[in-house]
C-alpha positions as a Python dict, from the first residue, in 0.01 Angstrom:
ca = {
    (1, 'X'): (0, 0, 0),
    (2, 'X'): (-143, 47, 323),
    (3, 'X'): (-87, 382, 420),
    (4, 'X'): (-103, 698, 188),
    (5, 'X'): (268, 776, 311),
    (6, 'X'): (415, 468, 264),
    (7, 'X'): (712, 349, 4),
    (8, 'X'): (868, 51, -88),
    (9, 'X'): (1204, 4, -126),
    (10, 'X'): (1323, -268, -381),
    (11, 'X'): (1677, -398, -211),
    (12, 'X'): (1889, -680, -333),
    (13, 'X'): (1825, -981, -48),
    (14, 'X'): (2112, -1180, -203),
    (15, 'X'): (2375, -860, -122),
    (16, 'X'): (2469, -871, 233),
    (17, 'X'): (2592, -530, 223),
    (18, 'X'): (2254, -459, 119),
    (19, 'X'): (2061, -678, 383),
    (20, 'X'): (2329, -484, 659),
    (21, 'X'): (2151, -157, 482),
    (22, 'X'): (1823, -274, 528),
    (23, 'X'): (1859, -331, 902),
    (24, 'X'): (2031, -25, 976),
    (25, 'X'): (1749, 208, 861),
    (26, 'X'): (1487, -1, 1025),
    (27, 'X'): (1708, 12, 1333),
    (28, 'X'): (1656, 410, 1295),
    (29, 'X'): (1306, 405, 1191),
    (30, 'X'): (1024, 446, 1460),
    (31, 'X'): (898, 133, 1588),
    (32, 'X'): (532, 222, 1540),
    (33, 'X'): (659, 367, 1146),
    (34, 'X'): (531, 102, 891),
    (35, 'X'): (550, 360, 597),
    (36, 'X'): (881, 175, 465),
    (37, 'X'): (802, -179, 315),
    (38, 'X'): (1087, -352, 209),
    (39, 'X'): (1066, -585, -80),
    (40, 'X'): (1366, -862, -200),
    (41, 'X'): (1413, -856, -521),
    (42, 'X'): (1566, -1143, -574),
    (43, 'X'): (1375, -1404, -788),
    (44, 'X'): (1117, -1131, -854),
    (45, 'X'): (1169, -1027, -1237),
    (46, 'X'): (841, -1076, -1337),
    (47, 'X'): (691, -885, -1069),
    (48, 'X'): (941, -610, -1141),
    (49, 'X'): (866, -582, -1491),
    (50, 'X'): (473, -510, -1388),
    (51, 'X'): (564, -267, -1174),
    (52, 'X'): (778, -108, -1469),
    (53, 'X'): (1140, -185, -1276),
    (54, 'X'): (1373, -346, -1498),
    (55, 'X'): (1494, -643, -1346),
    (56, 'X'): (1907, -603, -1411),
    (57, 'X'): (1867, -203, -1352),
    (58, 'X'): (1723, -296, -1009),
    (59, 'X'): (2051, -489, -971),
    (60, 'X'): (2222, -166, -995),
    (61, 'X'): (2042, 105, -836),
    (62, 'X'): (1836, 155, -596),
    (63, 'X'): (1434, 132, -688),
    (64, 'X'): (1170, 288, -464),
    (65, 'X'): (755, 310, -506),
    (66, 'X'): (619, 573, -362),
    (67, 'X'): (237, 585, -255),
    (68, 'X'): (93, 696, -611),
    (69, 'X'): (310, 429, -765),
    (70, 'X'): (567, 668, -897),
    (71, 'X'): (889, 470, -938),
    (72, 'X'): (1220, 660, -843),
    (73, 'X'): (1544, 579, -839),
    (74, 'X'): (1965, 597, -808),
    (75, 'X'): (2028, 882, -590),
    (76, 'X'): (1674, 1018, -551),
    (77, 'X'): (1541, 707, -456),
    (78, 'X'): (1776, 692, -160),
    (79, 'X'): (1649, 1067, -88),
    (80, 'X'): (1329, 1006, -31),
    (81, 'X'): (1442, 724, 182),
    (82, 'X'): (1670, 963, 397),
    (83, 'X'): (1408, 1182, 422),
    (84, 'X'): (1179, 948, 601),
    (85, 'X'): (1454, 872, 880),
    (86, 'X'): (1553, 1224, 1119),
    (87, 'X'): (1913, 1122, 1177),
    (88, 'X'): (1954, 1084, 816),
    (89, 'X'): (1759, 1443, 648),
    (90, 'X'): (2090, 1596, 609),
    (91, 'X'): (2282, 1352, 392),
    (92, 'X'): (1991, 1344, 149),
    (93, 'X'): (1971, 1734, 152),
    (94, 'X'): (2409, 1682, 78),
    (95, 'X'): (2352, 1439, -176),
    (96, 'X'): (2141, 1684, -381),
    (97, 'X'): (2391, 1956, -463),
    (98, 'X'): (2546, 1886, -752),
    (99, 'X'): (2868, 1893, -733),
    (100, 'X'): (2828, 1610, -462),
    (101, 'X'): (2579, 1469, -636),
    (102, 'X'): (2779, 1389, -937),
    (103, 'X'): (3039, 1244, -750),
    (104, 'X'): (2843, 1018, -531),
    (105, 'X'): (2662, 919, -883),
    (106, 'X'): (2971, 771, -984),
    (107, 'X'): (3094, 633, -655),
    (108, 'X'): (2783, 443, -647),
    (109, 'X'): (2805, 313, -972),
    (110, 'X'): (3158, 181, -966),
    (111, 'X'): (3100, 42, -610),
    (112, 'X'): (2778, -169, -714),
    (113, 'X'): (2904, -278, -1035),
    (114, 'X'): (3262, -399, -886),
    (115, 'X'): (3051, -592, -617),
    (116, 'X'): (2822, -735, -859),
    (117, 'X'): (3105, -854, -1099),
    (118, 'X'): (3297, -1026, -817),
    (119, 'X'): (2980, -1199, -690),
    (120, 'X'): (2963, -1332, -1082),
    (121, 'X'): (2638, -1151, -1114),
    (122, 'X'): (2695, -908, -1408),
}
């Protein structure tokens, strides 16, 4: 990693909702901001496995590494990545309360795994 601050986010390149994703936080992301490296998962299981991801969990939620190499993710993965982005503080401070929390667990869930099964990927 090249900056003390910096995270990468493990996305799914082969999901274009996930690519649209992708684009949309670096279109809200300073321009001189290189803290958020993005890295496509796809074809990478080996390299996931070192880094302590499982491969077909990283299909299904979001995975982030933060600077010490602390792996988080699901919900508090996309947190810390809403954190990082002004516009976007609010709905990661939302998504913490639990009630909302919950509810957005299983939202997510359903939503990823219904894509994933009509792509023929799970």
């Amino acid at each position: 990693m090249s900056d003390e601050r910096s995270i990468t986010v493990f996305y799914d390149g082969s999901c274009d909702g996930c690519v649209q994703d992708r684009m949309y936080y670096e279109s809200l992301q300073a321009a001189d901001d290189a803290t958020v490296i993005w890295f496509d998962i796809t074809g990478q299981e080996r390299q996931l496995r070192e880094w302590g991801i499982d491969p077909h969990k990283a299909l299904l939620e979001l995975h982030i590494r933060d600077s010490q190499g602390e792996i988080h993710s699901e919900l508090d993965a996309y947190r810390l990545l809403m954190r990082r982005v002004p516009r976007l503080k609010w709905l990661g401070w939302l998504l913490g309360l639990p009630l909302i929390r919950a509810v957005s667990r299983y939202l997510y869930h359903w939503w990823v795994e219904r894509r994933l099964r009509k792509e023929g990927r799970l």
